[in-house]
C-alpha positions as CSV (number, residue, x, y, z in Angstrom):
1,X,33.9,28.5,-2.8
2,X,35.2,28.4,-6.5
3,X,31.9,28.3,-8.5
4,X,33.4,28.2,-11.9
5,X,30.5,26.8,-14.0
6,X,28.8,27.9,-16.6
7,X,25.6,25.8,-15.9
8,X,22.8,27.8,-14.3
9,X,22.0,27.2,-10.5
10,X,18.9,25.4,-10.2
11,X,17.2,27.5,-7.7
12,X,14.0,26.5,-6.3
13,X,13.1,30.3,-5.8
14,X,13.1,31.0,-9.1
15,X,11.3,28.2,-10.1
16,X,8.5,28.7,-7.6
17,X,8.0,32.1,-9.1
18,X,8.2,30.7,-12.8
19,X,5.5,28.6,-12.1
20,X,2.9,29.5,-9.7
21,X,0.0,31.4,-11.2
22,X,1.8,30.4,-14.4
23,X,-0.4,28.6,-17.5
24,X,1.5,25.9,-19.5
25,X,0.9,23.6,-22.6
26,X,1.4,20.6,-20.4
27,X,1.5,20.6,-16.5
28,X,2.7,17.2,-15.1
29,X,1.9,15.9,-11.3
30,X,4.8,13.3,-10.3
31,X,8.5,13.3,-11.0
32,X,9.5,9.8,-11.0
33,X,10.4,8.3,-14.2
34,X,7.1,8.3,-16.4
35,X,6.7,11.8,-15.0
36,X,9.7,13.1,-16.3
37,X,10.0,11.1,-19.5
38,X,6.5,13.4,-20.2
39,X,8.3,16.3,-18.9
40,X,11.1,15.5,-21.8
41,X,8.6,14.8,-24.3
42,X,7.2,17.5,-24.2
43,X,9.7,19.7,-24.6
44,X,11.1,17.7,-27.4
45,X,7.7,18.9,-29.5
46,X,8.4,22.5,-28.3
47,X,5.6,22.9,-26.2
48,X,5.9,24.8,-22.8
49,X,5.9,22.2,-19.5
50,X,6.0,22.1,-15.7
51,X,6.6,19.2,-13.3
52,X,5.5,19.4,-9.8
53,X,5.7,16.3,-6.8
54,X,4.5,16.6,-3.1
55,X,8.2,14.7,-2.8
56,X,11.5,15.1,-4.4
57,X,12.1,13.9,-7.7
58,X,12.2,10.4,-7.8
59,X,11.6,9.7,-4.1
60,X,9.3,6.7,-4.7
61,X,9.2,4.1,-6.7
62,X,11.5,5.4,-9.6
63,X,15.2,5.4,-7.0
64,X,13.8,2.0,-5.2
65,X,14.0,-0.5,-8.7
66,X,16.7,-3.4,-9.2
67,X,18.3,-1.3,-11.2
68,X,18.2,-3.4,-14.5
69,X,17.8,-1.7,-18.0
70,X,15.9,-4.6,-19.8
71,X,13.4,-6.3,-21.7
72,X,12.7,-9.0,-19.3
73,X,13.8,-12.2,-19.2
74,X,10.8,-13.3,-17.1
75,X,8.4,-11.7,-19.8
76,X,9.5,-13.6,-22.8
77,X,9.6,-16.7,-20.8
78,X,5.5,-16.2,-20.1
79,X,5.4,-15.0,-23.8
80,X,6.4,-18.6,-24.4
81,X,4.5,-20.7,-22.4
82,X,1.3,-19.0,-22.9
83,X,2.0,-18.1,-26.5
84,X,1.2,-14.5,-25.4
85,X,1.8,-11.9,-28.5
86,X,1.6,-9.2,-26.0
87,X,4.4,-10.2,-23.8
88,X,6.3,-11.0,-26.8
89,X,5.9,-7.5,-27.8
90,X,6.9,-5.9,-24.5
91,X,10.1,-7.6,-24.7
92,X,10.7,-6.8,-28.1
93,X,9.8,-3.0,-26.9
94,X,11.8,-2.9,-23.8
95,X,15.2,-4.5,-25.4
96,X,14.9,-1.4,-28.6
97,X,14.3,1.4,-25.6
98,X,17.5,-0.5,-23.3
99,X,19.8,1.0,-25.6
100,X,18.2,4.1,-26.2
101,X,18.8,4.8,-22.4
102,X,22.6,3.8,-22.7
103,X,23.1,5.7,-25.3
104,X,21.2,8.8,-23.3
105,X,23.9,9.0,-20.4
106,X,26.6,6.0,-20.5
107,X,27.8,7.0,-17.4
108,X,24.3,6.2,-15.7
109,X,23.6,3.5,-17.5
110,X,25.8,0.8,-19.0
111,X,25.9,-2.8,-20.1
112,X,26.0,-5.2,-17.8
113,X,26.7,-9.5,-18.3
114,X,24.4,-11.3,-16.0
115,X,24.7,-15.5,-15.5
116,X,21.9,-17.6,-14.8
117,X,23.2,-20.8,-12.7
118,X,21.6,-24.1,-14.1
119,X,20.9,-27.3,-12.4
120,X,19.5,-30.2,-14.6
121,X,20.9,-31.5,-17.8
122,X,17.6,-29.9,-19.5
123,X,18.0,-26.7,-18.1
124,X,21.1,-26.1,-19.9
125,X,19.5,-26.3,-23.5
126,X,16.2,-24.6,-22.5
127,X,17.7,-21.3,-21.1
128,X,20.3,-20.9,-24.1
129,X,17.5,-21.3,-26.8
130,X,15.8,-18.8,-24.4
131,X,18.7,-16.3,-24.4
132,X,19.0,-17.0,-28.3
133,X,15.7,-15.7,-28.6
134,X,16.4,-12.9,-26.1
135,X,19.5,-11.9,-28.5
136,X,17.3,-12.6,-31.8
137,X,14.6,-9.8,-30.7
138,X,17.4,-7.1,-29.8
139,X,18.3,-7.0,-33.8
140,X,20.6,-4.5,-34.1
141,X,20.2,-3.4,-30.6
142,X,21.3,-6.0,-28.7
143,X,24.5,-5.2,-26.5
144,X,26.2,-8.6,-26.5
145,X,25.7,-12.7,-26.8
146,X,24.6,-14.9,-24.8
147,X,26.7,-17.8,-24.6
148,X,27.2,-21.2,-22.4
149,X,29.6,-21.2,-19.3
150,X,31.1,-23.9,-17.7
151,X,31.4,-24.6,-14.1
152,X,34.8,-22.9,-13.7
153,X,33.7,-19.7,-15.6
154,X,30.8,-19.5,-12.8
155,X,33.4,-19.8,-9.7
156,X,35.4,-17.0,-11.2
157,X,32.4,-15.3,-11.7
158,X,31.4,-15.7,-8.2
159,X,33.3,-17.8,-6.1
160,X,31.2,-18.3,-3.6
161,X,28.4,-19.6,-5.5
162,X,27.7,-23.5,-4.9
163,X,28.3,-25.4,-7.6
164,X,28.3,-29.1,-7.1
165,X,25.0,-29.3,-7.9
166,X,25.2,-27.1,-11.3
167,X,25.6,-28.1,-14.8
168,X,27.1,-24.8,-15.9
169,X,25.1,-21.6,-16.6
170,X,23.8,-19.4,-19.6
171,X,25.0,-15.7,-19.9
172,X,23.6,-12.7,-21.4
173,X,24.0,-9.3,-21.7
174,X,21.3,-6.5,-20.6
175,X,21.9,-3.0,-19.1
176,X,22.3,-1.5,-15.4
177,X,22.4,1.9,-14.4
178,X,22.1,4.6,-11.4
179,X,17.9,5.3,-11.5
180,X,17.9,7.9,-8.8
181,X,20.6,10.0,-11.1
182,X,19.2,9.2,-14.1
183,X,15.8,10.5,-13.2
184,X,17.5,14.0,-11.7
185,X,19.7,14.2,-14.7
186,X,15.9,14.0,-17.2
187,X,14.4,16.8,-14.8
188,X,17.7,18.3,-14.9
189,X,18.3,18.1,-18.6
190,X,14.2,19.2,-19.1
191,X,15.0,22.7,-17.0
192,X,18.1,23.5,-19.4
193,X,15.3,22.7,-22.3
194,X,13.4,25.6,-21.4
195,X,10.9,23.3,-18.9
196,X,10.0,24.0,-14.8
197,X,10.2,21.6,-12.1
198,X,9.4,21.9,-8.7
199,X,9.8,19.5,-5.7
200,X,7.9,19.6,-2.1
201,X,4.6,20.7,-4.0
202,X,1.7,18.7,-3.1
203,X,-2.3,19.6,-5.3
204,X,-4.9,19.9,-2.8
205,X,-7.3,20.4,-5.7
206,X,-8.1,19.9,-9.6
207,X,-8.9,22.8,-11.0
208,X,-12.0,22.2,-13.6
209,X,-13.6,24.3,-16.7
210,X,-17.0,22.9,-18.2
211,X,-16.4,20.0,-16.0
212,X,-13.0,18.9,-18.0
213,X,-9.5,19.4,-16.0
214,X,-7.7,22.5,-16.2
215,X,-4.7,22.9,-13.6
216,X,-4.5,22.7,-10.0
217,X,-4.3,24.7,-6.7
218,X,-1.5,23.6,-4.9
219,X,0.1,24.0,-1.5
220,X,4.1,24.4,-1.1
221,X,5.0,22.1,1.4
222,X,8.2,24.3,1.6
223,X,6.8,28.2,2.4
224,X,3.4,26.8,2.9
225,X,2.0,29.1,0.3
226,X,-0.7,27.9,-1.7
227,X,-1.1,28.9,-5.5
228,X,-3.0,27.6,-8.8
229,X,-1.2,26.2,-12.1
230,X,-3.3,26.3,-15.3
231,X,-2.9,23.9,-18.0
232,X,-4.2,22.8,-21.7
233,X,-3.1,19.1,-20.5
234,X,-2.8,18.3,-16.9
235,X,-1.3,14.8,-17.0
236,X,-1.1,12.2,-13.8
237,X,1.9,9.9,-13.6
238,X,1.9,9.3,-9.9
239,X,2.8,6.1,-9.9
240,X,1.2,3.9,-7.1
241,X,-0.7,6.7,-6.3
242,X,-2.5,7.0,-9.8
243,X,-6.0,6.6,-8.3
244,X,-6.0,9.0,-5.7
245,X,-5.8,12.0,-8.1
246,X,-8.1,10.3,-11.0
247,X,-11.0,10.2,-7.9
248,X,-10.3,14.1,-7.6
249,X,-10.9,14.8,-11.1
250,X,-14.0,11.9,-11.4
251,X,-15.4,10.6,-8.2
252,X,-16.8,8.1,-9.9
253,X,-14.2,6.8,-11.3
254,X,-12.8,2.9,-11.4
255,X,-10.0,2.0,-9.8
256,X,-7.3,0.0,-11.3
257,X,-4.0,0.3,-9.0
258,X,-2.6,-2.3,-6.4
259,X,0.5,-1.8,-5.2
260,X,3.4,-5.1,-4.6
261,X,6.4,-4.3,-2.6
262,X,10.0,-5.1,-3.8
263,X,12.2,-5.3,-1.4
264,X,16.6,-5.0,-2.0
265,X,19.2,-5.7,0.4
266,X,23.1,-4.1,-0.1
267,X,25.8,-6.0,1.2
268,X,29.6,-4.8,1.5
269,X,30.8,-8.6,0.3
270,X,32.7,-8.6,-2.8
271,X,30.9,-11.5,-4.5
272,X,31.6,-10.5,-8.2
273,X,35.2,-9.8,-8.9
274,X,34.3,-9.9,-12.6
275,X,31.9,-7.4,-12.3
276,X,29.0,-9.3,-13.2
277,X,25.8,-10.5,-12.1
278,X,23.8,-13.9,-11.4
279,X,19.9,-14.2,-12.2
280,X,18.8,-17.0,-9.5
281,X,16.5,-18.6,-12.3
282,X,14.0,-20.6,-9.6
283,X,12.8,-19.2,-5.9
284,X,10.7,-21.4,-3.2
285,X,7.6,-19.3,-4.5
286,X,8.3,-19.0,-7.8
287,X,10.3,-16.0,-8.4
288,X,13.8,-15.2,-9.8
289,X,16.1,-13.4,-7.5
290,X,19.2,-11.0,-8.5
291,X,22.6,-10.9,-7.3
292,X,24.3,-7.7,-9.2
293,X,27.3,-5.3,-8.6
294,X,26.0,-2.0,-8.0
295,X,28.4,1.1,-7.0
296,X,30.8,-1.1,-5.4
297,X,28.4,-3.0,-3.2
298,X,26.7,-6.4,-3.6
299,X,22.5,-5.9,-4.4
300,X,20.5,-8.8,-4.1
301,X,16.6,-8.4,-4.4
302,X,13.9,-8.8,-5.1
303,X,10.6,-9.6,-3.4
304,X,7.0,-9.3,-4.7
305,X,4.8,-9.3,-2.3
306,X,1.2,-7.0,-1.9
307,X,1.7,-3.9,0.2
308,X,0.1,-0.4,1.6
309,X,0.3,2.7,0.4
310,X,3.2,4.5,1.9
311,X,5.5,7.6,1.0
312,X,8.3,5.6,3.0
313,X,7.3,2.0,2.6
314,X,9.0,0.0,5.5
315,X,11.0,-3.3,5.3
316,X,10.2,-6.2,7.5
317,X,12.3,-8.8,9.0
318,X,10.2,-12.1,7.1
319,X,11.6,-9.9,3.8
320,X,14.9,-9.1,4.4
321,X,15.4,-13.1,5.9
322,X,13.4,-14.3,2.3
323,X,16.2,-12.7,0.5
324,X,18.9,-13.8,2.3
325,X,17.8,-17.4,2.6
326,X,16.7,-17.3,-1.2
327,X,20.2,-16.1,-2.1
328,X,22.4,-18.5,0.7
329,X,20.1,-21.5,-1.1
330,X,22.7,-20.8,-3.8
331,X,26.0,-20.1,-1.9
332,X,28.4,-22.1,-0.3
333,X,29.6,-19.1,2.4
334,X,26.5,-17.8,3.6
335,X,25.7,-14.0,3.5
336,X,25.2,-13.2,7.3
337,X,23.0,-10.1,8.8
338,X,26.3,-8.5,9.9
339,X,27.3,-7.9,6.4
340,X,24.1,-5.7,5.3
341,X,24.8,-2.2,4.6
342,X,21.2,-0.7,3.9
343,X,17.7,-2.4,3.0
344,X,15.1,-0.5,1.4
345,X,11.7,-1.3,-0.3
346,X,10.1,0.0,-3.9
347,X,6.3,0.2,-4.6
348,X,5.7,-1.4,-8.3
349,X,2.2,-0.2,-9.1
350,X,0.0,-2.5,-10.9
351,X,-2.5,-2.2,-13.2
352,X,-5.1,-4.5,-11.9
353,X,-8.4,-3.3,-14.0
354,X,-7.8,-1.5,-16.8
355,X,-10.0,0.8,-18.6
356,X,-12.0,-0.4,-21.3
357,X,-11.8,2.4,-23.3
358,X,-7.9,3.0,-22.3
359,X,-6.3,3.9,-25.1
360,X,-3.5,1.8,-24.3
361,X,-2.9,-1.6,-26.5
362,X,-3.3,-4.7,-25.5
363,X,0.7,-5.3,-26.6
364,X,1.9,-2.8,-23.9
365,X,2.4,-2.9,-20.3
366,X,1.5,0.4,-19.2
367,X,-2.2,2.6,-19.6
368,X,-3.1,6.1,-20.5
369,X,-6.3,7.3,-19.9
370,X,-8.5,10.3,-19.4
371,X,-11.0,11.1,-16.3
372,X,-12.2,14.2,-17.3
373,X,-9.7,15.6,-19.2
374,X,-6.9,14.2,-16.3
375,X,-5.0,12.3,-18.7
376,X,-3.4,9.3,-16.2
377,X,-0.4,7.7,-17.4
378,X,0.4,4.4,-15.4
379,X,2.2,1.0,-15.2
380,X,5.3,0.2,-17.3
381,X,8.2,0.4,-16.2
382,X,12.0,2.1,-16.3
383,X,13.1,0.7,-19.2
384,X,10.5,2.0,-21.4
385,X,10.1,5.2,-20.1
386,X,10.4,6.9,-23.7
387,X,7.7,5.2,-25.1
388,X,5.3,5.4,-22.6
389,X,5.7,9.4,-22.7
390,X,5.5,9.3,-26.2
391,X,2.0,7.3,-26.4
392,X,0.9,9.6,-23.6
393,X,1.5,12.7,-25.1
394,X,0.5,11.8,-28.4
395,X,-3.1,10.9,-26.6
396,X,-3.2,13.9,-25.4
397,X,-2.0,16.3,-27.7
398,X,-4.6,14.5,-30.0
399,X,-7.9,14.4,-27.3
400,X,-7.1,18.3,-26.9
401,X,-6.6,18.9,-30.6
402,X,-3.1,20.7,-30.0
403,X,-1.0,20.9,-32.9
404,X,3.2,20.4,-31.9
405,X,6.1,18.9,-33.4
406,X,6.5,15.0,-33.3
407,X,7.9,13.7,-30.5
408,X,11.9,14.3,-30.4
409,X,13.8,12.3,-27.8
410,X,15.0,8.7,-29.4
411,X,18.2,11.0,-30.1
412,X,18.4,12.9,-27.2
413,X,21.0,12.9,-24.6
414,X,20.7,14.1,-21.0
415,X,23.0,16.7,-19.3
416,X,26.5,15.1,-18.2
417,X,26.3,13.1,-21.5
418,X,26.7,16.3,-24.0
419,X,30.1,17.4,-23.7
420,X,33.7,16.4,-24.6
421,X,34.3,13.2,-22.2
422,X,37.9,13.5,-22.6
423,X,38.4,16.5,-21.7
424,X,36.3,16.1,-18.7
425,X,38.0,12.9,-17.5
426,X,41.7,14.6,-18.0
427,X,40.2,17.8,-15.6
428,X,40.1,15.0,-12.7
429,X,43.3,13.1,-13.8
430,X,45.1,14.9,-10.7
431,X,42.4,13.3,-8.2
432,X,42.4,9.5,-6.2
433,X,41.7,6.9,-8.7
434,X,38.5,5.8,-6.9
435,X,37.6,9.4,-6.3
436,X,38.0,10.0,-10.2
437,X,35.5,6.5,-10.8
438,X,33.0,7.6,-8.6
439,X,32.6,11.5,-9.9
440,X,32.7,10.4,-13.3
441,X,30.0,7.6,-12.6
442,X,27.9,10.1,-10.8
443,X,28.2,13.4,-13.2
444,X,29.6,12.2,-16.3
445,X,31.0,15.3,-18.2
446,X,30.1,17.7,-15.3
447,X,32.2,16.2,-13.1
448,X,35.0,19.4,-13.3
449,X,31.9,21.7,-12.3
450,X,31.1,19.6,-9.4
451,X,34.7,19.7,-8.7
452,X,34.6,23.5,-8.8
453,X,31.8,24.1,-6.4
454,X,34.4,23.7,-3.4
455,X,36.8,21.2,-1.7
456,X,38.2,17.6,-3.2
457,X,38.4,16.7,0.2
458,X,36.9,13.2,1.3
459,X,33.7,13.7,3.1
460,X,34.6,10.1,5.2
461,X,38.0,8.5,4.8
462,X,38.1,5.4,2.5
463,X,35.2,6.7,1.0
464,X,35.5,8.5,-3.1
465,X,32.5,11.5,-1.4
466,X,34.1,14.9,-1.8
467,X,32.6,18.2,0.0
468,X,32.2,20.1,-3.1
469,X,29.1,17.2,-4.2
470,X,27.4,18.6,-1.7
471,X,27.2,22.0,-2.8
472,X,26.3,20.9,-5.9
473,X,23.4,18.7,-5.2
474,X,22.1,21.8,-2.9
475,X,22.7,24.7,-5.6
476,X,22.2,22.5,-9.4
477,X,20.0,19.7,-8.7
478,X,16.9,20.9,-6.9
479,X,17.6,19.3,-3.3
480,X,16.1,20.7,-0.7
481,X,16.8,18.2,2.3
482,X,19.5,16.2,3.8
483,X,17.6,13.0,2.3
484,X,17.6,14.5,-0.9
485,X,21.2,14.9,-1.0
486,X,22.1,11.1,0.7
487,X,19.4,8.9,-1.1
488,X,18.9,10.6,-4.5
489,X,22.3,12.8,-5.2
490,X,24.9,11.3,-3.6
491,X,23.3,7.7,-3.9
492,X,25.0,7.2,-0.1
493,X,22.0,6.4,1.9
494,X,21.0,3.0,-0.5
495,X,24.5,2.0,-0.2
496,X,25.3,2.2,3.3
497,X,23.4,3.6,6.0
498,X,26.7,4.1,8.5
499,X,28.6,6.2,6.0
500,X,25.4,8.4,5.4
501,X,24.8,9.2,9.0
502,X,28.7,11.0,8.4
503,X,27.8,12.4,6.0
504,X,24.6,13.9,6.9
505,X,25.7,16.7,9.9
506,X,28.1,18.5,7.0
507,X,25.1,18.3,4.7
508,X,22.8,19.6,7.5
509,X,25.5,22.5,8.0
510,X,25.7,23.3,4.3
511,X,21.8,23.9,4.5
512,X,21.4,25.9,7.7
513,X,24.1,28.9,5.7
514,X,22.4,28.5,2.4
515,X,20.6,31.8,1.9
516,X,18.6,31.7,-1.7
């Protein structure tokens, strides 16, 4: 193997030994994407930080969303009709902190042109004042107009979209992106800051001084050795899982969280040629249902309805049939069952019940709070990641009187998105085309040190995997498990379940000779 890089390996040994029995400024439990915007933010102020999660990084929630960068079309709609300031600010939030995030790594996140199909001559009017509005509050921010198309514009868009009974459609610009890799590239970009992550680590107990939360005793679900982190902040962002840990640092504490599934189906039709994406304005129940491009597959999605707490939260025939009949409703050439590649379903946590004394504002859709010095950081969601952090750590550098640096990551840029793109794009130039797309899609400017960990060779034929991605995944970006690698690194797994089953036994081989 040519290993020809000059990033440091990500080694979960070493970072094991950097942190257990370690104190730090800020200790964070759960690495999806609030977790590791905290992570990011902290290290922005220069303060010392460690992020731990009894799963990989972003195994929940934060690699199961739509994978839409925006300030909610939906939202500014309710802002509307209920003349709801809040709502109104959200969106005005969310579309400022969409382009912070393209800017942050355009090769995980870029702009995308979605259509929303209208029937009725009133429709027409009412969703391009709506869109005008939706431009208006990007400002300088905003990634593109939103104009009227006509019926032939929609057939080229997506030919097989019915549209006999359509008056034409509104379009509009927001952003997409690759969450999974997005969320490894933060805890990625957060180690190379000076910061410690750690995966497979699960707290069996808050560790408590004068009664107030100072670190945690935690279990390596890996070696099965148990050790204590200490902490001036301890800071929960576990997602649908928020309440669990507050009830360890206050038994008698509230709950707020329930939990709504979201459900996404992957098809291997090409139904956009032009690369872009259809918001199904109106569902039986209520809902709006997407239809985007993602990584060379068709996603539609999504569902909302309430659901259990699970680490692996199943999929269930009445959901994957809702989508398909809610997207065929729209479709002259029905999508069939044949033609799914991979289903999977995402946990939103809600915020049912607030806090009182929450220091989050009534204008913002996510809550921080404190249960005994456990500062809890919930709701919210992808887009605004960087604000919620921000607001978090400002609570509780300020509750814990710790003096630091402002918060320092509306410029920042995450690993893959630092160096010289050129020059990283002409290192592939002797590569496949598609092989070249999907590398630089996946690693941006580290694509040549993927490429150096081993062989260019195609993992499955007709597919752009090589063998040296899995190398890197296992040795620079903390996986520890054949899942890690197919659903979170290589992406593989949410796109098609057949082509990950390949892939897996040369995965499972690479692990069995890794010696750390």
């Amino acid at each position: 193997m040519n290993s020809q890089t000059t990033h440091q390996p990500w080694s979960r040994k070493e970072q094991v030994n950097s942190i257990a029995n370690k104190e730090f400024d800020v200790l964070i439990i759960g690495a999806g994407a609030s977790g590791a915007g905290v992570f990011l933010d902290a290290l922005s102020r220069g303060l010392s930080a460690a992020i731990i999660d009894k799963q990989d990084y972003m195994a929940g929630t934060s690699s199961r969303s739509t994978k839409l960068v925006h300030g909610g079309v939906r939202y500014l709609e309710q802002a509307v009709k209920e003349l709801n300031i809040g709502k109104y600010q959200l969106v005005k939030e969310a579309l400022s902190e969409r382009k912070r995030m393209l800017y942050m790594a355009p090769h995980l996140a870029w702009p995308l042109n979605l259509v929303t199909p209208v029937k009725g001559i009133i429709g027409l009017p009412y969703f391009r004042i709506g869109l005008g509005v939706y431009d208006f509050l990007s400002g300088s921010e905003k990634i593109g107009p939103s104009k009227i198309e006509n019926k032939a514009a929609l057939k080229r868009i997506c030919p097989d979209l019915e549209t006999k009974s359509l008056t034409g459609g509104v379009s509009y610009y927001d952003g997409q992106f690759d969450d999974a890799r997005f969320g490894i590239s933060m805890i990625r970009t957060g180690i190379e800051m000076g910061g410690h992550a750690l995966n497979y680590t699960e707290v069996s107990q808050l560790t408590k001084t004068a009664g107030k939360v100072t670190g945690v005793t935690c279990k390596d679900l890996q070696s099965q050795s148990s050790f204590d982190i200490k902490a001036k902040v301890v800071v929960n962002t576990t997602g649908p899982w928020t309440d669990h840990l507050r009830e360890m640092a206050n038994p008698d504490f509230k709950k707020m969280m329930t939990v709504s599934s979201g459900v996404h189906v992957l098809i291997d039709r090409a139904m956009l040629p032009e690369g872009r994406g259809i918001l199904v304005p109106e569902t039986p129940d209520g809902r709006v249902l997407f239809i985007l491009p993602w990584l060379g597959k068709t996603l539609l999605g999504t569902t909302d309805d309430p659901a259990e707490l699970s680490l692996e939260p199943g999929v269930s025939e009445a959901e994957i049939n809702y989508v398909l009949e809610t997207a065929n409703a729209w479709l002259e050439t029905p999508i069939k069952r044949s033609e799914i590649t991979s289903v999977w379903s995402g946990l939103r946590p809600l915020v049912s019940d607030p806090d009182a004394q929450s220091t989050a504002s009534i204008t913002r859709d996510h809550v921080v709070l404190d249960d005994n010095g456990l500062i809890s950081l919930t709701g919210g969601k992808w887009t605004t990641w960087r604000r919620m952090a921000e607001d978090c750590v400002d609570h509780a550098l300020k509750v814990n009187s710790i003096a630091a640096k402002p918060c320092d990551t509306y410029n920042l840029k995450l690993v893959g998105a630092k160096a010289d793109a050129s020059a990283a794009k002409q290192a592939m130039a002797h590569l496949p085309e598609d092989i070249q797309t999907h590398l630089w899609q996946a690693y941006g400017d580290r694509a040549p040190d993927v490429i150096a960990q081993g062989s260019v060779e195609r993992l499955v034929e007709g597919e752009a995997y090589i063998r040296a991605e899995i190398s890197w995944a296992l040795n620079y970006e903390g996986a520890v498990t054949a899942d890690d690698v197919l659903n979170r690194r290589m992406r593989v797994a949410m796109l098609d379940d057949r082509v990950a089953q390949l892939i897996r036994p040369e995965i499972e081989k690479a692990l069995s000779a890794k010696v750390e």
